[in-house]
C-alpha positions, 0 to 999 in steps of 0.5 A: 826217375819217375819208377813209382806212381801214387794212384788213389793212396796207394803206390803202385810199380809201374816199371816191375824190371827196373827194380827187379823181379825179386820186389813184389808189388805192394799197394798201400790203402791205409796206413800200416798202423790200422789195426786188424779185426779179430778174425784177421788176427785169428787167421794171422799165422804164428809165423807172421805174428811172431816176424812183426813181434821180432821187429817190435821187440827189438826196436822197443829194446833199442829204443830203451838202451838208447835212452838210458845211456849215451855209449857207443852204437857198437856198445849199445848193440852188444847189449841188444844183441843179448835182450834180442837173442832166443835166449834173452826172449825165453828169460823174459817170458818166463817172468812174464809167466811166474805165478805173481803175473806181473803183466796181468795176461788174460786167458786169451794172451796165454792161449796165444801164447801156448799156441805159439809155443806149439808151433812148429817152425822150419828153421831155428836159430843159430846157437839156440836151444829148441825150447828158447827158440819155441819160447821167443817166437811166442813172446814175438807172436804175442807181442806181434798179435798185439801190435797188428791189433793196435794195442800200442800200450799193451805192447809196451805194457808187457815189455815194461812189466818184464823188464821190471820185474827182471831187475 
């Protein structure tokens, strides 16, 4: 089933119904790791930032449970369930905001951060307080912002730090 075809390093739909009308043609010129300049970033919505910070947060989490025990998968899920959730997220970013600084955040980082906080999103999550979710989606923008910029170690850095100092 030849529905894809590699044209110049990008992929390219050839068959657009075969696979559906929901599917949106993507090209991929580089690798998806590229970081953005600056100015793309300050472009980037918090919706964006704090969508891939959703998804780097809860594999960093995965990864971390996964690696300090050998229980279950269904174990090792209910325990993400509660680092991931909006609440778990606000309880991290308040360390990450005490006064002892534990991640060292520059102006820069608190200014996206307090941005974050302000945006006003159209849904919410289930069984969420407004003030966790608000909280979550700007630890998720920051850590987005981060990753989208390429600072892996950054990225890691904050959620070690935090995790660190929680215990």
């Amino acid at each position: 089933m030849k529905k894809m075809k590699k044209v110049a390093g990008r992929l390219e739909v050839k068959d657009k119904k075969a696979l559906g009308s929901c599917i949106p043609t993507i090209l991929i010129d580089e690798p998806s790791y590229s970081p953005l300049n600056k100015l793309q970033l300050f472009d980037c919505p918090i919706s964006t930032l704090a969508w891939i910070g959703d998804a780097v947060y809860e594999l960093e989490m995965r990864l971390a449970l996964a690696k300090q025990t050998e229980a279950p998968a269904g174990t090792l899920n209910l325990r993400a369930i509660e680092m991931v959730s909006a609440k778990g997220q606000s309880d991290l970013l308040e360390i990450l905001l005490q006064e002892d600084d534990p991640a060292g955040l520059s102006q820069a980082e608190r200014a996206l951060l307090q941005r974050a906080r302000n945006y006003h999103s159209k849904s919410i999550s289930k069984g969420a307080e407004q003030a966790d979710y608000r909280s979550a989606t700007a630890l998720e923008a920051l850590l987005g912002a981060h990753m989208l910029a390429g600072n892996t170690e950054r990225v890691a850095e904050l959620i070690r730090s935090a995790l660190q100092a929680m215990n």
